[in-house]
Backbone as CSV, one residue per row, in Angstrom:
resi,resn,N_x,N_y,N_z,CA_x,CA_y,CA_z,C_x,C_y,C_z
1,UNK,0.839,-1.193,0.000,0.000,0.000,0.000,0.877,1.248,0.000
2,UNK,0.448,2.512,-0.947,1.067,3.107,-0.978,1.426,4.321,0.622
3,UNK,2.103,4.832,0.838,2.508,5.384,2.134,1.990,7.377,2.022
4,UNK,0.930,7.122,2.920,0.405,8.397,2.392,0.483,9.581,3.771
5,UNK,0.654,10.608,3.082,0.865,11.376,4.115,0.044,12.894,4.170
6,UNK,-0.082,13.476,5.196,-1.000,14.617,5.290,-0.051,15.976,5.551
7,UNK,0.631,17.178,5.151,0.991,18.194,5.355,0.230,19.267,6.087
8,UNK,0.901,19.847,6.881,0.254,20.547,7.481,-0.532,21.938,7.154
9,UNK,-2.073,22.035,7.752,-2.816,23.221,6.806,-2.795,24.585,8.109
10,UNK,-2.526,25.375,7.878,-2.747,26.763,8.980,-4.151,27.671,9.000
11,UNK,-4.861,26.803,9.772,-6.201,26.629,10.617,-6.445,28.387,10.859
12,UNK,-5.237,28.574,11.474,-5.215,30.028,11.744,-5.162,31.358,10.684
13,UNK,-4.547,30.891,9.772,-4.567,31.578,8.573,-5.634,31.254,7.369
14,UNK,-6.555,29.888,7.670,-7.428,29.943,6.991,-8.709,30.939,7.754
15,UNK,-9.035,30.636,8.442,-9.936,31.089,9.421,-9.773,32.763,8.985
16,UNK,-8.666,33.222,8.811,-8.096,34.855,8.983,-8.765,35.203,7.267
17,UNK,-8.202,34.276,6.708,-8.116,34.496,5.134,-10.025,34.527,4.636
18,UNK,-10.515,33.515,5.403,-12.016,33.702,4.819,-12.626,34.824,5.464
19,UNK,-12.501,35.018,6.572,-12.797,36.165,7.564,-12.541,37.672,6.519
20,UNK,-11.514,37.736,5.672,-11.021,38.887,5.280,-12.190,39.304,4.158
21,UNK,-12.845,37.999,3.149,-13.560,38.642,2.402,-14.915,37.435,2.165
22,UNK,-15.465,37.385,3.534,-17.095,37.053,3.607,-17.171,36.928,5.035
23,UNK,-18.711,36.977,5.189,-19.404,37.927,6.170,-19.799,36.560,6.612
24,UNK,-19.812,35.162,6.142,-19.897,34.033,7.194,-19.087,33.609,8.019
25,UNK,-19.531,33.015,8.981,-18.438,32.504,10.245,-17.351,31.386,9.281
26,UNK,-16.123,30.742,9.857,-15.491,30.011,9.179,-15.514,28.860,9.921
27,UNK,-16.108,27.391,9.268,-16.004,26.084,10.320,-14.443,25.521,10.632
28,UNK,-14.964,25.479,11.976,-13.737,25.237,12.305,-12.762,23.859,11.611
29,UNK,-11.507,23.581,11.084,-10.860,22.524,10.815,-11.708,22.504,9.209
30,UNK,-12.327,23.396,8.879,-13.134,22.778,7.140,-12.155,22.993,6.470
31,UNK,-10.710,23.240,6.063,-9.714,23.757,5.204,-8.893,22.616,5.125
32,UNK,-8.752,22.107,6.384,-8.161,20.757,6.930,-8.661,19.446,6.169
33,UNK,-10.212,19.651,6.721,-10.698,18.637,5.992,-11.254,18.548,4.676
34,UNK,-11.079,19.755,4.155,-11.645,19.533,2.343,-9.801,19.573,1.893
35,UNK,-8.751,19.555,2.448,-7.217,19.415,1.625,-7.360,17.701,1.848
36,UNK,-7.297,17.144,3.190,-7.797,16.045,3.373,-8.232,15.141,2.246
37,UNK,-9.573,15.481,1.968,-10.297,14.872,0.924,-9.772,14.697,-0.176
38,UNK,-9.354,15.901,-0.783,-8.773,16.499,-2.376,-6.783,15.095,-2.163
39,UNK,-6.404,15.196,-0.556,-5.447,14.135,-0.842,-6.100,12.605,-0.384
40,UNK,-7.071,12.316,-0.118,-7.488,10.789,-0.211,-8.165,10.390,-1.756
41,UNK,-8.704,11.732,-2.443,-8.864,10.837,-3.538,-7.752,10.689,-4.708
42,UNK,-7.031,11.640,-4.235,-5.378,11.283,-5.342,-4.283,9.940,-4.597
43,UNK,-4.646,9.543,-3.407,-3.742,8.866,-3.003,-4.598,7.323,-3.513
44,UNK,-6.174,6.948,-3.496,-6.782,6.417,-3.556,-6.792,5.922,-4.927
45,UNK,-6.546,6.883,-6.209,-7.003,6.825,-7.389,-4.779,5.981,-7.836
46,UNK,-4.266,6.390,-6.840,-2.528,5.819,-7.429,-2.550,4.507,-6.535
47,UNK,-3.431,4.040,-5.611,-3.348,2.591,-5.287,-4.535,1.964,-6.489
48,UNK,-5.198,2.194,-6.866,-6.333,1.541,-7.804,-5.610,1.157,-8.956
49,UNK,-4.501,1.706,-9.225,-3.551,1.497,-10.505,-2.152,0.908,-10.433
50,UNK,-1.733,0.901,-8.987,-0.338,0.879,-9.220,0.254,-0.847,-9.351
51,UNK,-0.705,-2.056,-8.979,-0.214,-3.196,-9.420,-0.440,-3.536,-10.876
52,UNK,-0.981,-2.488,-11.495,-0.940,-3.332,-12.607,0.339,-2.208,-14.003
53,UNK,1.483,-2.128,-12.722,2.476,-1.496,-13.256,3.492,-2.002,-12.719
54,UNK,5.037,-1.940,-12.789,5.865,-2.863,-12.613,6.322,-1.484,-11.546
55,UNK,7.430,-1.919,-10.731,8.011,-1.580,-9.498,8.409,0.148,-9.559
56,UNK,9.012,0.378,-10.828,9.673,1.358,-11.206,7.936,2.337,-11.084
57,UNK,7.200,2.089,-11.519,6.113,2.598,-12.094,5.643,2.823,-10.638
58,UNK,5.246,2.264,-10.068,4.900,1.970,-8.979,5.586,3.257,-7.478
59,UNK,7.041,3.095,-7.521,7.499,4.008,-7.053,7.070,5.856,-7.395
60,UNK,7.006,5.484,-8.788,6.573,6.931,-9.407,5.410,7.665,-8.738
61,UNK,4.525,6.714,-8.478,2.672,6.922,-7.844,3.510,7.085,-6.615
62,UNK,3.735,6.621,-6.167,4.058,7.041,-4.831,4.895,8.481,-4.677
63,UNK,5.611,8.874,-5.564,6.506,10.401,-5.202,5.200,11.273,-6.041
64,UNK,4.442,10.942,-6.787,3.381,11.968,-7.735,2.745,12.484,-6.839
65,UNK,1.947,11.083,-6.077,1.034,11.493,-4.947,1.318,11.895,-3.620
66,UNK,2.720,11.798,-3.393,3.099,12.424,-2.212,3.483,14.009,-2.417
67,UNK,4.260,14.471,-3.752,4.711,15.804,-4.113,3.318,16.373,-4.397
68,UNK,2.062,15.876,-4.777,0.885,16.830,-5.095,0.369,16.851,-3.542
69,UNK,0.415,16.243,-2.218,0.104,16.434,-1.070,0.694,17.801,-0.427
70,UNK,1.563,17.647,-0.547,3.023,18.594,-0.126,2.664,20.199,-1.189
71,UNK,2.211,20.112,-2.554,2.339,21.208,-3.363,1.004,21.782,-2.900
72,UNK,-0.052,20.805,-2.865,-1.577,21.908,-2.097,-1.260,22.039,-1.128
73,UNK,-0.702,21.245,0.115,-0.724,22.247,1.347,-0.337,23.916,1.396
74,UNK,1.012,23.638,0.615,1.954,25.131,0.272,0.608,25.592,-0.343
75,UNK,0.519,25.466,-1.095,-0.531,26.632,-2.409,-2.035,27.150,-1.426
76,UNK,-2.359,26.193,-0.881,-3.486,26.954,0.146,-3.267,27.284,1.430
77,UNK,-1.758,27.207,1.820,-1.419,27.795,3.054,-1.191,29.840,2.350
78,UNK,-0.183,29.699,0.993,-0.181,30.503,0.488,-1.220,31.475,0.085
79,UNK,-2.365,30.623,-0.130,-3.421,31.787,-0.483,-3.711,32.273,0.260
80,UNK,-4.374,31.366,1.659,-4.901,31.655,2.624,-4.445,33.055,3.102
81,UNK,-2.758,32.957,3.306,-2.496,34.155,3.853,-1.864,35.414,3.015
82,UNK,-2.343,35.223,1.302,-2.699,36.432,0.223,-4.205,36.864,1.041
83,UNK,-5.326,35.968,0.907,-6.494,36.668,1.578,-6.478,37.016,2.595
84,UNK,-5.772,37.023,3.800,-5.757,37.798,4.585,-4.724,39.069,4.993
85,UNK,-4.353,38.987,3.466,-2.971,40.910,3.650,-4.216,41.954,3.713
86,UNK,-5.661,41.807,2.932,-6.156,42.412,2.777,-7.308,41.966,2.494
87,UNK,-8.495,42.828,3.473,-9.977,43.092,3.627,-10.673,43.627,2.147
88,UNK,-11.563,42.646,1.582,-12.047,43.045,0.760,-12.615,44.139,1.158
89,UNK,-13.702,44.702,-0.212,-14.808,45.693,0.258,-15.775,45.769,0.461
90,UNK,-16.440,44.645,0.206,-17.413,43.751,1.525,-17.592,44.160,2.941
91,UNK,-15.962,43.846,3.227,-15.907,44.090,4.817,-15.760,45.289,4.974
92,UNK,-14.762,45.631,4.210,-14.152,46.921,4.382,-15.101,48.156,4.260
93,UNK,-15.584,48.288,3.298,-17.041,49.533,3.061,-16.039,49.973,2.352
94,UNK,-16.583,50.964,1.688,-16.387,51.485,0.336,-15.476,52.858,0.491
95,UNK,-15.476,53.697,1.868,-15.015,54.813,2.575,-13.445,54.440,2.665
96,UNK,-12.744,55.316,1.557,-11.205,55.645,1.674,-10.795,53.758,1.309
97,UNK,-11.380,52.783,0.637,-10.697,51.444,0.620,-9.692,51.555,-0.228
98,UNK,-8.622,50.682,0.073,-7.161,50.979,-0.438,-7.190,49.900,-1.026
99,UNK,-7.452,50.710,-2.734,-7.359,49.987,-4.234,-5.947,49.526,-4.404
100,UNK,-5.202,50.343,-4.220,-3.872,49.904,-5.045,-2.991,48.506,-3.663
101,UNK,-3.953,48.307,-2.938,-3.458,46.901,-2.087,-4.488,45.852,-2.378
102,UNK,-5.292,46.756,-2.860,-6.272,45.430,-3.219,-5.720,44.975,-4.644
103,UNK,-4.961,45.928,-5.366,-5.021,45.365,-6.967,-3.866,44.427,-6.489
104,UNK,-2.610,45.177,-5.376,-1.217,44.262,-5.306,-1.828,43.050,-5.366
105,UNK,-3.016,42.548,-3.940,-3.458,41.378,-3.508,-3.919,40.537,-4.814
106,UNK,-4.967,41.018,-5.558,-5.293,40.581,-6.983,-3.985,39.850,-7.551
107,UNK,-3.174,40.813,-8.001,-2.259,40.137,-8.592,-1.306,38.643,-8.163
108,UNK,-1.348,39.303,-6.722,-0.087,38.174,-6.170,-1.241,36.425,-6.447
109,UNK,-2.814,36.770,-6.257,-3.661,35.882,-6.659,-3.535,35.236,-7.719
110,UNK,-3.950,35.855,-8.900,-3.819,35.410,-10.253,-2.341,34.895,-10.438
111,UNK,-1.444,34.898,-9.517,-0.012,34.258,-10.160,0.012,32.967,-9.260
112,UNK,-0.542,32.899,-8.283,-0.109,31.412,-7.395,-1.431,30.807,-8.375
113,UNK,-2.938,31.537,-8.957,-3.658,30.294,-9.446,-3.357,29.684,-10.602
114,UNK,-2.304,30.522,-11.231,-1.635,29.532,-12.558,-0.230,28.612,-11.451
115,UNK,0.026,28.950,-10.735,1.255,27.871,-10.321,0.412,26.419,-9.964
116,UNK,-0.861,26.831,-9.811,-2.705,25.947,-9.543,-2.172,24.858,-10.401
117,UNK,-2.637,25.541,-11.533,-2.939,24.946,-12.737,-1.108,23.707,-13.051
118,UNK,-0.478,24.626,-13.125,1.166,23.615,-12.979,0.895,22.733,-12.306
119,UNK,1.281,22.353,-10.935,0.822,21.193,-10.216,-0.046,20.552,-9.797
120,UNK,-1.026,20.772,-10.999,-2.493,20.154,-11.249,-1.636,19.227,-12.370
121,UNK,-0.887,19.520,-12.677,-0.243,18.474,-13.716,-0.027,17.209,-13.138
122,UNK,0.136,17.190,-11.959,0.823,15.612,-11.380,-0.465,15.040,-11.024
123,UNK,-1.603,15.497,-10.935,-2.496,14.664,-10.529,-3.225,14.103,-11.851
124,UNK,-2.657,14.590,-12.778,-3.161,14.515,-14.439,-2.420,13.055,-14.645
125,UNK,-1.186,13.560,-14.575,-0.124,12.056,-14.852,-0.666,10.564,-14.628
126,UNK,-1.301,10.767,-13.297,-1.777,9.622,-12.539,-3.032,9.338,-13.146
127,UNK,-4.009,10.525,-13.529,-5.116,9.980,-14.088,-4.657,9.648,-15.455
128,UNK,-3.748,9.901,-16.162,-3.750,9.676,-17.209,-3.269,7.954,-17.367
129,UNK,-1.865,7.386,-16.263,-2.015,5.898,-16.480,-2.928,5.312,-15.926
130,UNK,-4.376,5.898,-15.867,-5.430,5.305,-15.127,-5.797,4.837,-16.355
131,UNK,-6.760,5.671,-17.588,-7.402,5.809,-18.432,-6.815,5.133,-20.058
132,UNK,-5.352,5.514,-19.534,-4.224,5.464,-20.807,-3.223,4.648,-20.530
133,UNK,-3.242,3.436,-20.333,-2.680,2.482,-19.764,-1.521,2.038,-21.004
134,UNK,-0.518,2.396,-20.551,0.719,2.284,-22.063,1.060,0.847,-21.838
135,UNK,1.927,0.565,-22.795,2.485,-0.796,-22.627,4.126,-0.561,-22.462
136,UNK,4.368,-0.948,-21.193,5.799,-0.838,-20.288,6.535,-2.047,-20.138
137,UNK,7.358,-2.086,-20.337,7.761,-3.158,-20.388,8.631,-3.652,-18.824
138,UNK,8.738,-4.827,-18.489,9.286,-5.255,-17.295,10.436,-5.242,-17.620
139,UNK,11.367,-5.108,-16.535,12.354,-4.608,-16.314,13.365,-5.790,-17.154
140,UNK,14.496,-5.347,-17.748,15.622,-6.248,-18.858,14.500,-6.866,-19.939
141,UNK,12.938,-6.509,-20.341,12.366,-6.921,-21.723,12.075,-5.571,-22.346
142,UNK,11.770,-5.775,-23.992,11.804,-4.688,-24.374,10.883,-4.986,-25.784
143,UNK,9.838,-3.723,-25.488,8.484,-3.650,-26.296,8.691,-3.164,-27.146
144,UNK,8.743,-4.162,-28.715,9.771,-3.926,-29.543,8.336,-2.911,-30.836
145,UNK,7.329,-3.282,-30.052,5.957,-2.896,-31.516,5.139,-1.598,-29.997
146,UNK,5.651,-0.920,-30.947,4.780,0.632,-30.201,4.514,1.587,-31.094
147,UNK,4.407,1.122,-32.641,3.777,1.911,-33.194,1.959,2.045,-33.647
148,UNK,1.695,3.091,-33.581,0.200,3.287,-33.672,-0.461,4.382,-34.091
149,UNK,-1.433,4.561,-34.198,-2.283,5.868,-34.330,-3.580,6.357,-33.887
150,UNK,-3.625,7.041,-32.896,-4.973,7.595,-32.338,-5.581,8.951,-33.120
151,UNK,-6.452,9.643,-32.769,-7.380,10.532,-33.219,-6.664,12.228,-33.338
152,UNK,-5.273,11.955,-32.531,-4.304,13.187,-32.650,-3.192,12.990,-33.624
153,UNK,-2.188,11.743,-33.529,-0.696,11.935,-34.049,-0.724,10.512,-33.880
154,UNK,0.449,10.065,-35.124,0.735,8.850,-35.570,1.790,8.509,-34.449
155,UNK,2.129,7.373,-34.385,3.218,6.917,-32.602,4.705,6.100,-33.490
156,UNK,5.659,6.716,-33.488,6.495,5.720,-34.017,7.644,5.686,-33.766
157,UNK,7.709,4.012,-33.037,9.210,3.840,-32.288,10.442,3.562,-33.054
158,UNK,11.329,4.563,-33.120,12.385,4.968,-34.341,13.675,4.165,-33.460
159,UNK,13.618,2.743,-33.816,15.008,2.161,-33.113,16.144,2.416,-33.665
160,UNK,15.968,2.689,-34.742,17.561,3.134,-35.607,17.970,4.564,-35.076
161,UNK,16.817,5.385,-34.794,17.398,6.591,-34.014,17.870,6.540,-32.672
162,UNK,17.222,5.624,-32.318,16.463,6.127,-30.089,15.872,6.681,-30.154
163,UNK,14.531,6.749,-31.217,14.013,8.219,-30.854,12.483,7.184,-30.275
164,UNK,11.115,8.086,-29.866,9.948,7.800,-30.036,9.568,9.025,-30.798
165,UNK,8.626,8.659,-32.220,8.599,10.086,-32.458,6.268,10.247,-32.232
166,UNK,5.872,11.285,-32.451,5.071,12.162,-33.063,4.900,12.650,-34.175
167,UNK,3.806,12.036,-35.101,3.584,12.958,-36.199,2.687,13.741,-36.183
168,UNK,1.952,14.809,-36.174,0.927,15.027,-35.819,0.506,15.632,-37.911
169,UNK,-0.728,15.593,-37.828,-1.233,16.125,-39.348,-1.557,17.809,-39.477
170,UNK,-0.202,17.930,-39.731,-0.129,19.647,-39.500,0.244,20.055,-38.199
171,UNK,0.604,21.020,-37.498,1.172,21.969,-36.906,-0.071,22.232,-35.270
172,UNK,0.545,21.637,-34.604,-0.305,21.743,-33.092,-0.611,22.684,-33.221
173,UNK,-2.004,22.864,-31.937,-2.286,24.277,-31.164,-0.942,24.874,-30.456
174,UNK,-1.060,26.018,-30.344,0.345,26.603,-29.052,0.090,25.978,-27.643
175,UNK,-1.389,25.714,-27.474,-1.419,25.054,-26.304,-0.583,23.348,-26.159
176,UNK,-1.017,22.739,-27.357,-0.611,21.505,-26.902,0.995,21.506,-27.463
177,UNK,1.561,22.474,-28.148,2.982,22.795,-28.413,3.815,22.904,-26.641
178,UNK,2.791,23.748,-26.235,2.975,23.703,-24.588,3.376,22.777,-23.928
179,UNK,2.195,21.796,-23.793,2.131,20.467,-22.815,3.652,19.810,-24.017
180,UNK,3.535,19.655,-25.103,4.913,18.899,-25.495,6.274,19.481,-24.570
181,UNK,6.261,20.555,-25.003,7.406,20.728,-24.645,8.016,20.608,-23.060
182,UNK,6.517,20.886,-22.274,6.549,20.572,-21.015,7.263,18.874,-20.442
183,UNK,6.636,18.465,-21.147,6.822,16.804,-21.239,8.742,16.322,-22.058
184,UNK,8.892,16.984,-22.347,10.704,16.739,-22.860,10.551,16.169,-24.206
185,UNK,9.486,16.673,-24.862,9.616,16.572,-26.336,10.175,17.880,-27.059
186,UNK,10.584,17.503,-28.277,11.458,18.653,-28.719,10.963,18.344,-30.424
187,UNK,10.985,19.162,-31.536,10.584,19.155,-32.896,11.930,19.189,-33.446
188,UNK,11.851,18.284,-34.271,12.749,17.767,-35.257,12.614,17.880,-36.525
189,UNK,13.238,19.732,-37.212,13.021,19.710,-38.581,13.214,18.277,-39.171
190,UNK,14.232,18.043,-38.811,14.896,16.892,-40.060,13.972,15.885,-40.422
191,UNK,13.256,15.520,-39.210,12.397,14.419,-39.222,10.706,14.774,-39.378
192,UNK,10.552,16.325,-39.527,9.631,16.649,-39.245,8.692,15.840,-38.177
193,UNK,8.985,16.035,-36.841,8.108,15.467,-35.956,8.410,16.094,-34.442
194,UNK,7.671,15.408,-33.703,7.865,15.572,-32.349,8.936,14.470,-31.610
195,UNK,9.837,14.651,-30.820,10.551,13.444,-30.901,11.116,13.240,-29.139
196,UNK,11.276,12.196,-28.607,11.996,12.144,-27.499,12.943,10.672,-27.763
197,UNK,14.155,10.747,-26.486,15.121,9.466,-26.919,14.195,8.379,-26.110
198,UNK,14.337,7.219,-26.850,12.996,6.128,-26.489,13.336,5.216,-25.343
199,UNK,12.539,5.181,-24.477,12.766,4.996,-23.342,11.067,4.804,-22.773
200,UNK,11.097,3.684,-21.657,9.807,3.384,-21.143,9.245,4.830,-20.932
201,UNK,9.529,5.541,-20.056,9.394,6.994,-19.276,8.601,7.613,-20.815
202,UNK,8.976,7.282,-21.904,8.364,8.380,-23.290,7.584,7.431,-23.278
203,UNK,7.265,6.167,-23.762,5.983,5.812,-23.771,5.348,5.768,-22.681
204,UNK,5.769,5.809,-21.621,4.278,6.463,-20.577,3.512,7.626,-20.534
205,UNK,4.570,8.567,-21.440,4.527,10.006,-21.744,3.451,10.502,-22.700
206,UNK,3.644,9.358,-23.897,2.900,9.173,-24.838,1.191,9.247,-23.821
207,UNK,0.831,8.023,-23.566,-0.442,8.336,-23.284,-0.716,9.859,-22.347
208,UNK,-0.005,10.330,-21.620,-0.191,11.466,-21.066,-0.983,12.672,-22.092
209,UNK,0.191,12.387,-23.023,-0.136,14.046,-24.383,-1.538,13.207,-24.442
210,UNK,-1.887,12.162,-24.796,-3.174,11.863,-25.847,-3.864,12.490,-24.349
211,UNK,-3.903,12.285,-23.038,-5.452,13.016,-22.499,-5.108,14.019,-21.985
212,UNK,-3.731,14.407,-22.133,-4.034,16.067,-21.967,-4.960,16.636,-23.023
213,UNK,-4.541,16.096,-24.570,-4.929,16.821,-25.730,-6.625,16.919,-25.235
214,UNK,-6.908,15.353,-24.896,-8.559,15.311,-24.429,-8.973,15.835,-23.845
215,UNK,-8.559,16.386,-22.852,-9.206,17.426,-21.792,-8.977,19.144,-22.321
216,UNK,-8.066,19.468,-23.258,-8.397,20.696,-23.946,-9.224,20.573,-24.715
217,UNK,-9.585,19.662,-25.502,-10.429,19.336,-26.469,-12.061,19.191,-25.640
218,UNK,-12.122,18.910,-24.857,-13.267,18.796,-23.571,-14.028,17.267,-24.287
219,UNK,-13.168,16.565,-24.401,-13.777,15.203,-24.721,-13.915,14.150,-23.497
């Protein structure tokens, strides 16, 4: 079973932070227990998968789901105490309220909820060998047929290179140019494609791009 762990949430700074901009009381320990939740169903969803992956794989679920435990605590300890530098105007009333701390506060917001969105990536990974179950090979064998084609890009394992490549039919969105490059793929005039050196780790990678692409696509 995988070894799961809880980081610590600041009760005190949540409590402060909702207090700053709404006029309801704050339950006590509810910050605690909805981070709680959000880490039993990521720790829950990497034991439902991880025997039917070999050891190496296996270890992986275990650092995914422990580093996304560890990255929400930070990120909502962090907000918590962005919402409480400053009293909305709710609380505050409308008499002399100090805009240019409310815009700082705004901002410093909108930049931790894209760091959101970043380490929303690791809980993606995991759903993705949920859904997208690659073929990995056990450790000293080697999965010599991994070529294919789904509804995005042709799959083709280039042994004369090392490569795994990507074809895609024409020229990605910038978004999913994004998630590639995020992922340690790189474009290869020569070969015209998307390409990484071939290795289990790229075909696990592989199914990743196909449901990222799915979830921009809202399929």
């Amino acid at each position: 079973m995988l070894e799961k762990k809880y980081y610590e949430i600041d009760e005190d700074l949540a409590k402060r932070g909702k207090e700053s901009y709404s006029l309801w009381g704050y339950k006590e320990n509810s910050t605690t227990i909805s981070y709680r939740n959000e880490i039993d169903e990521v720790f829950e969803l990497a034991e439902s998968i991880k025997n039917e992956y070999g050891i190496d794989i296996q270890e992986k679920l275990q650092y995914w789901a422990d580093r996304y435990a560890k990255k929400m605590a930070d990120w909502i300890n962090t907000k918590n105490g962005i919402d409480a530098s400053h009293v909305s105007w709710a609380i505050a009333g409308p008499a002399n309220y100090n805009m240019r701390k409310h815009n700082k506060q705004m901002n410093r917001l909108d930049k931790i909820f894209k760091e959101y969105e970043q380490f929303e990536e690791i809980k993606n990974k995991i759903k993705a060998l949920k859904y997208y179950k690659p073929k990995i090979e056990k450790k000293g064998e080697i999965n010599e047929n991994y070529n294919f084609e789904n509804d995005y890009f042709e799959v083709i394992q280039n042994e004369d290179l090392n490569r795994i490549q990507l074809l895609f039919n024409g020229k990605p969105d910038e978004e999913i140019r994004t998630i590639l490059k995020k992922s340690g793929w790189r474009w290869s005039p020569k070969n015209n494609c998307w390409q990484r050196q071939l290795t289990g780790n790229a075909r696990m990678n592989v199914m990743y791009i196909i449901s990222r692409i799915k979830t921009l696509k809202g399929e």
